[in-house]
Legacy VTK file of the C-alpha trace (Angstrom):
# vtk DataFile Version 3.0
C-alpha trace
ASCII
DATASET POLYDATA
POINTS 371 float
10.725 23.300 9.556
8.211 21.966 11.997
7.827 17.911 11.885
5.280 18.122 14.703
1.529 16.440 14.048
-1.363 18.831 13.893
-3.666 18.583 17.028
-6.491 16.943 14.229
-3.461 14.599 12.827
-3.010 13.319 16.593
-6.763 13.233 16.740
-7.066 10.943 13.286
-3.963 8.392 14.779
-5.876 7.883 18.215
-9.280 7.177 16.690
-7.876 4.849 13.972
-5.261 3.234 16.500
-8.443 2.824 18.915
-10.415 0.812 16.306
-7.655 -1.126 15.116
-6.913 -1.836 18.686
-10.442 -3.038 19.729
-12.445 -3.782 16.517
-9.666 -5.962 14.740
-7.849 -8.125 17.036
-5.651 -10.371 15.611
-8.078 -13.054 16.288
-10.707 -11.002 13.919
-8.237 -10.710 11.270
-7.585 -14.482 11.533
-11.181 -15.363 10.920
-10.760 -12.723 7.980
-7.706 -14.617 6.552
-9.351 -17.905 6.407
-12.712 -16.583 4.995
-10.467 -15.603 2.007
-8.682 -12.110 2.958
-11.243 -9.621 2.760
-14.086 -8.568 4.433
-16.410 -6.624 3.325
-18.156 -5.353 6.747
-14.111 -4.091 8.303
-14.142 -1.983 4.781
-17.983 -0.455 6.182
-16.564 0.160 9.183
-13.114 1.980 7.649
-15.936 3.898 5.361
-17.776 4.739 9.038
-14.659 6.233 10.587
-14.884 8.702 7.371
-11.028 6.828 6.417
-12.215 6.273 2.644
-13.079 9.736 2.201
-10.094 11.114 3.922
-8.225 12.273 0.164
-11.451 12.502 -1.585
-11.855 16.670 -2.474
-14.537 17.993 -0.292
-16.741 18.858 -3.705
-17.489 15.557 -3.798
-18.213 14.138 -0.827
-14.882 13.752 0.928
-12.752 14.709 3.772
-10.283 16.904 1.167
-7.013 16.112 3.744
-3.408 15.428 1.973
-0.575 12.911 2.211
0.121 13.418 5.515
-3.184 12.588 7.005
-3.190 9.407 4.755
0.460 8.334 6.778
-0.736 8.946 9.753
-3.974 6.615 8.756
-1.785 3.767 7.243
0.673 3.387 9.791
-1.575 3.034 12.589
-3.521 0.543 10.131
0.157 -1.313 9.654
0.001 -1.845 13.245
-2.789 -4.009 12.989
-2.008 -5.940 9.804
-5.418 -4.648 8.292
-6.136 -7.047 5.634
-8.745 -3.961 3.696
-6.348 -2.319 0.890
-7.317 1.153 2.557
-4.308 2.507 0.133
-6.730 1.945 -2.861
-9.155 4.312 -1.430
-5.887 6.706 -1.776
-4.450 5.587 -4.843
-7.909 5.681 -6.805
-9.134 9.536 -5.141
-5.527 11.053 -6.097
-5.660 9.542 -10.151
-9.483 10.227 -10.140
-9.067 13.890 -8.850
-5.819 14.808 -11.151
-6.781 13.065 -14.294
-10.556 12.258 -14.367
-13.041 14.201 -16.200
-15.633 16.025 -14.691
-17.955 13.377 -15.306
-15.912 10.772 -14.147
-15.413 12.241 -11.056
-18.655 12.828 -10.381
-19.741 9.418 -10.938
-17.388 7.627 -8.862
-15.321 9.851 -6.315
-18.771 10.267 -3.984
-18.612 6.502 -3.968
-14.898 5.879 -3.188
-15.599 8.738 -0.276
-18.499 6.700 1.067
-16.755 3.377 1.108
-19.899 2.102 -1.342
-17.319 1.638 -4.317
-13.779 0.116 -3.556
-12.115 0.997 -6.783
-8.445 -1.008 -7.121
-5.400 -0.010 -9.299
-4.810 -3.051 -11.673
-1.683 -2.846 -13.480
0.606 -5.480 -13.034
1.387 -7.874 -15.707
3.535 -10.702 -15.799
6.424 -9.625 -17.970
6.022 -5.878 -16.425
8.448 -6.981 -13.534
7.430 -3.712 -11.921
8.231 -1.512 -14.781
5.067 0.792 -15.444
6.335 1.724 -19.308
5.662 -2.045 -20.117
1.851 -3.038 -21.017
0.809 -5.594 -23.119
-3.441 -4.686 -22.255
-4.743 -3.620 -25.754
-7.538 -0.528 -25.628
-9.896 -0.271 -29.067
-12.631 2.551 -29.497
-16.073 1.304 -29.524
-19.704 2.464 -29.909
-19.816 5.124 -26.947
-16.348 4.299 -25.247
-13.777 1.969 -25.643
-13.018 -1.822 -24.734
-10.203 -3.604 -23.179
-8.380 -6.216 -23.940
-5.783 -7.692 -21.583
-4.832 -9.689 -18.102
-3.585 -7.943 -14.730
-1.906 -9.948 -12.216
-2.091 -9.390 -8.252
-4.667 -6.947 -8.582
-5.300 -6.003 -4.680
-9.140 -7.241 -3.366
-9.520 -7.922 -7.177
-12.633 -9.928 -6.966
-14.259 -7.925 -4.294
-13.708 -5.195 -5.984
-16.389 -2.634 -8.072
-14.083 -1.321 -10.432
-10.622 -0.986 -11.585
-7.861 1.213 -13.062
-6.394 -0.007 -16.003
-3.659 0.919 -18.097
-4.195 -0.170 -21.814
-2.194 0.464 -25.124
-3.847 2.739 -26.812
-3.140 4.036 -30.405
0.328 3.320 -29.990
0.423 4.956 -26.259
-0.455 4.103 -22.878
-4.273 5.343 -21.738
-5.475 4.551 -18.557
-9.343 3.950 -18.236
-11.885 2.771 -15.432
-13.154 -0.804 -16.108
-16.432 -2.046 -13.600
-15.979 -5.624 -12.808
-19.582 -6.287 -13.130
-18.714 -5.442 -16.981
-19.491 -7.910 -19.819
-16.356 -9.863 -20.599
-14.575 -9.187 -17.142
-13.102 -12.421 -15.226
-11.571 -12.336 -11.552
-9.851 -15.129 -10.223
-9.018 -14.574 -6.058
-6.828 -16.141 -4.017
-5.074 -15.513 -0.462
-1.781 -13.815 -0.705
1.514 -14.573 1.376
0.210 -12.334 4.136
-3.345 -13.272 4.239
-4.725 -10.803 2.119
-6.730 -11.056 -1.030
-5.429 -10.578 -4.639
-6.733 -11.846 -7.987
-6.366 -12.507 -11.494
-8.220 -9.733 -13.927
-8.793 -10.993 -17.450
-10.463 -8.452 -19.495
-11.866 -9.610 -23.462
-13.215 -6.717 -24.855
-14.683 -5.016 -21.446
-16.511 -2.046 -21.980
-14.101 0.531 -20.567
-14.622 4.585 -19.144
-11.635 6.577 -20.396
-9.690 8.629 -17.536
-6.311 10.117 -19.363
-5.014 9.694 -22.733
-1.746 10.731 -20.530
-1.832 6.994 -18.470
1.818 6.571 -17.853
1.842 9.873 -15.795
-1.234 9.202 -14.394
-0.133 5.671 -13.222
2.998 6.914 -12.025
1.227 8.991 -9.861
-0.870 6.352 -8.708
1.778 4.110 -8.024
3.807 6.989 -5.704
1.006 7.260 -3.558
0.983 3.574 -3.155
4.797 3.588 -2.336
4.162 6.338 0.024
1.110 4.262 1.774
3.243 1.054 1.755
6.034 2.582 3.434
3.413 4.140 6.184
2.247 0.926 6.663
5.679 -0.842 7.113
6.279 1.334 9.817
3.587 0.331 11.819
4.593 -3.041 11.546
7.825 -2.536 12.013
6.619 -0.700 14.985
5.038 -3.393 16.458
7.581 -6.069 15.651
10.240 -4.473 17.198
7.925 -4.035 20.519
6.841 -7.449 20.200
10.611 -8.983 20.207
11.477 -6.515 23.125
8.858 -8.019 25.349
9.523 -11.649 24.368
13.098 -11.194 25.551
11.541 -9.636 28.462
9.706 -12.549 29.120
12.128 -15.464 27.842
14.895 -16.869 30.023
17.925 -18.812 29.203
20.503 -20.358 31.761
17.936 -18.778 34.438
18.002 -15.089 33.441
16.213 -13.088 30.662
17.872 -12.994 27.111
16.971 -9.492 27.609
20.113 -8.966 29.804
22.424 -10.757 26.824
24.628 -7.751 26.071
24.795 -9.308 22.484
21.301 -9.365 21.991
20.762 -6.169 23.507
22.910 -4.911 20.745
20.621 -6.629 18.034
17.721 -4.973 19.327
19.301 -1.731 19.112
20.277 -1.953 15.781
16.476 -2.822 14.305
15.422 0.302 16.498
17.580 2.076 14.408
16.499 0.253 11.462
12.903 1.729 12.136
13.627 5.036 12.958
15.453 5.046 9.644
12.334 3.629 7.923
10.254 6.203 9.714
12.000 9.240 8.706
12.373 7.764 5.407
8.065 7.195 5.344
7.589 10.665 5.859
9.849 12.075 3.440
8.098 9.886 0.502
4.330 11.602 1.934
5.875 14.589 1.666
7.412 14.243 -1.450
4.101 13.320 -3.060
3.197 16.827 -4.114
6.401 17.462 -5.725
6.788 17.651 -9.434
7.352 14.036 -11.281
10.560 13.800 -11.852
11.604 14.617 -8.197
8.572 12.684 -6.387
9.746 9.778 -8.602
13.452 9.936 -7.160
12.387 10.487 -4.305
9.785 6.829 -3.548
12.514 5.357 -5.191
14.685 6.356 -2.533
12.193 5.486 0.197
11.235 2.400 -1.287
15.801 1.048 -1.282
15.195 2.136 2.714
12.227 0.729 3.807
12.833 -2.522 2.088
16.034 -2.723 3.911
14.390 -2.018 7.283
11.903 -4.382 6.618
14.004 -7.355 5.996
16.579 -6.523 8.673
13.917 -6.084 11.302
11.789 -9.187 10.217
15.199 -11.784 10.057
16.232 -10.333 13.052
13.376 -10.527 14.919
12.251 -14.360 14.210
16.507 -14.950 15.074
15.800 -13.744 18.749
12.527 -15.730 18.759
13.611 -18.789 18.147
11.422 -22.018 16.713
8.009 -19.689 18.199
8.988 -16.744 15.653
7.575 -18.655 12.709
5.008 -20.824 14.477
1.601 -19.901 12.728
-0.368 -19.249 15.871
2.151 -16.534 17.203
1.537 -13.004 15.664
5.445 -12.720 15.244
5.210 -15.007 12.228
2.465 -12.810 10.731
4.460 -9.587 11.048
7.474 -11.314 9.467
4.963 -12.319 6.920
3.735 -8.355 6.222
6.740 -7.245 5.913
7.955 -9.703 3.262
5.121 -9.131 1.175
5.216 -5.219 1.647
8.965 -5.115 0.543
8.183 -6.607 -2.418
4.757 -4.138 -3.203
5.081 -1.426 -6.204
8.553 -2.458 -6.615
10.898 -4.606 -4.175
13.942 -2.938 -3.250
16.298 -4.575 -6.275
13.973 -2.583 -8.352
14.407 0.721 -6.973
18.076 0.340 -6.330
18.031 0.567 -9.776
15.646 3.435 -9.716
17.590 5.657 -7.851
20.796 4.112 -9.704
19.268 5.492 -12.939
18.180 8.860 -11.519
21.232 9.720 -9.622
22.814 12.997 -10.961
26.832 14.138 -11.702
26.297 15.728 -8.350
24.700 12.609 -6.734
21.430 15.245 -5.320
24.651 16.222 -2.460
24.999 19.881 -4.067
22.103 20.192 -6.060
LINES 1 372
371 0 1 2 3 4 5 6 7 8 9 10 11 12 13 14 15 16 17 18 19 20 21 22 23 24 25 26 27 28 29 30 31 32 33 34 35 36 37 38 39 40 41 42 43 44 45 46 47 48 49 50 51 52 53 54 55 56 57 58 59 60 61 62 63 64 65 66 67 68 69 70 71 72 73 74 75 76 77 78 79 80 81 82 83 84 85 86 87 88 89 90 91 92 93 94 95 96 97 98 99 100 101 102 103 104 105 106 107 108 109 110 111 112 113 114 115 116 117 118 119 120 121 122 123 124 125 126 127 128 129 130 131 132 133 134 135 136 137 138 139 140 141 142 143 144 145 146 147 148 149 150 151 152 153 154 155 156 157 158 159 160 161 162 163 164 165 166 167 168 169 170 171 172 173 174 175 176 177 178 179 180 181 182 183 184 185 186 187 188 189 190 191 192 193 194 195 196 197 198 199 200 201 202 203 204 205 206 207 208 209 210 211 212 213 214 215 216 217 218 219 220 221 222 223 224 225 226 227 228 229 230 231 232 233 234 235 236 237 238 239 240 241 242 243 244 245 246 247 248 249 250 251 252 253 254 255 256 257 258 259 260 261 262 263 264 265 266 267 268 269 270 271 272 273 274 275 276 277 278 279 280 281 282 283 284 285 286 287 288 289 290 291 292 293 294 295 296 297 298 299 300 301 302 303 304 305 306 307 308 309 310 311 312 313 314 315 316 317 318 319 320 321 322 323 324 325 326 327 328 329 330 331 332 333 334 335 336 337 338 339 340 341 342 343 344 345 346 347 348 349 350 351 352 353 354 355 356 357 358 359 360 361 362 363 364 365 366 367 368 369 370
């Protein structure tokens, strides 16, 4: 099996890692952070670099490229600790383009593609604790559609957003259904997350609301693997950078009059989050390309991905403000803001507790070793 990037996969990672690079510093994404997590004109210039339309099928209006296209794109975006929830743009083409209607589709995938409509995945409530079976949102027909009833915590960009993806209770079952935040009876509370991006609050009371799938668990499943699979991209670019950022500071730091790089002990500890990441990396691309697999096995298998990158993420992050010192948590060193990531993207779409016990409950009499 050939691993190797395609000579237009190479192409995507040096354009993207040359705008994150010089078009958001981590001064920019400062500024960002304290005008409240989001802005609107880095999202116009993701939409520019065609990244929004990257999974949107060609017939309307996108790029048409798969899951490994989107990894490439995310990691190189992890590097820079974009603050724009670019894995929305994913999440919302792949549900849209599987389980929308004709005329949904129409209406809003040419949007998503050109970056004019950021649609978000709001499903999170607060007794859910990450299962996606449990939903409390109500869904009623009404004259020409249906309305929504319900509240959705840490919905990503969710008061910058245009619309959302909502799974609601629906004769008994779970429906998913586009709701437009500009709707009557829609209320979104933002606020800066952990990491310095933006989240909010959705309440919905009776919002007019487009039906997607009477089938919404499988279609939020679905979009909730291709957020695992995005998340764990993105952890490995900032895992990536971590790890290169603690190698120069010891580079740079001396102790008793000689580098703490030359600290066999240390040297050691450096080693092991190296291996840490390569774990996490080879782990990333096995969730993309599990993503086209049938349900049951591209559930297993985020699951899986998920236990390993949260691991990663937490060994690499402890270890790394350890051989900082006091400076690894300071606010104005980037270290901090890695560490920072990383926490908050262990915990996305599940934290690593919860898939433990995903995997735990999908593991076979064979364990998958002779299936």
């Amino acid at each position: 099996m050939d691993f190797d990037f395609s000579d237009d996969q190479e192409q995507l990672r040096d354009a993207v890692r040359k705008w994150v690079d010089k078009g958001y510093s981590f001064e920019r994404r400062r500024a960002a952070v304290e005008a409240g997590g989001f802005s609107r004109d880095a999202w116009n210039e993701l939409a520019e670099l065609g990244l929004t339309a990257l999974t949107v099928p060609e017939a309307h209006g996108g790029l048409g490229q798969g899951a490994i296209d989107a990894m490439v794109v995310a990691e190189e975006l992890g590097r820079g600790m974009v603050l724009e929830p670019l894995a929305q743009a994913f999440i919302a083409s792949a549900v849209l383009s599987q389980f929308g209607s004709a005329e949904v589709q129409g209406a809003w995938l040419p949007r998503i593609a050109s970056g004019e409509a950021l649609v978000v995945l709001a499903q999170q409530e607060r007794k859910a604790r990450y299962r996606l079976d449990v939903c409390d949102a109500k869904a009623t027909a009404a004259a020409g559609g249906h309305s929504v009833t319900g509240t959705k915590s840490v919905v990503a960009a969710g008061d910058q957003a245009d619309a959302f993806l909502v799974p609601a209770q629906l004769n008994g079952k779970i429906a998913l259904f586009l709701v437009e935040r500009s709707a009557n009876g829609v209320t979104a509370k933002g606020y800066v997350t952990q990491d310095g991006s933006r989240a909010a609050e959705v309440v919905l009371a009776n919002a007019p609301a487009t039906l997607v799938t009477a089938d919404g668990l499988a279609a939020l499943e679905l979009a909730v693997d291709t957020g695992i699979a995005a998340t764990c991209a993105e952890a490995v670019g900032v895992l990536d950078k971590t790890v290169a950022g603690t190698v120069e500071y010891m580079n740079q730091r001396k102790q008793f009059g000689v580098l703490i790089s030359s600290f066999q002990a240390l040297r050691h500890r450096v080693a092991d989050m190296k291996m840490q990441l390569e774990l996490a990396r080879s782990m990333s691309y096995y969730a993309s390309l599990k993503l086209g697999a049938p349900a049951a096995e591209r559930r297993a298998a985020m699951a899986r991905a998920k236990v390993q990158l949260g691991q990663a993420m937490r060994f690499v992050g402890q270890q790394s403000v350890q051989l900082h010192g006091g400076i690894g948590v300071t606010d104005e060193y980037i270290g901090s803001h890695y560490f920072k990531k990383l926490t908050q993207l262990e915990m996305a779409f599940g934290d690593t507790l919860h898939h433990l016990g995903e995997v735990s409950a999908r593991m076979q009499d064979t364990a998958g070793v002779f299936a």
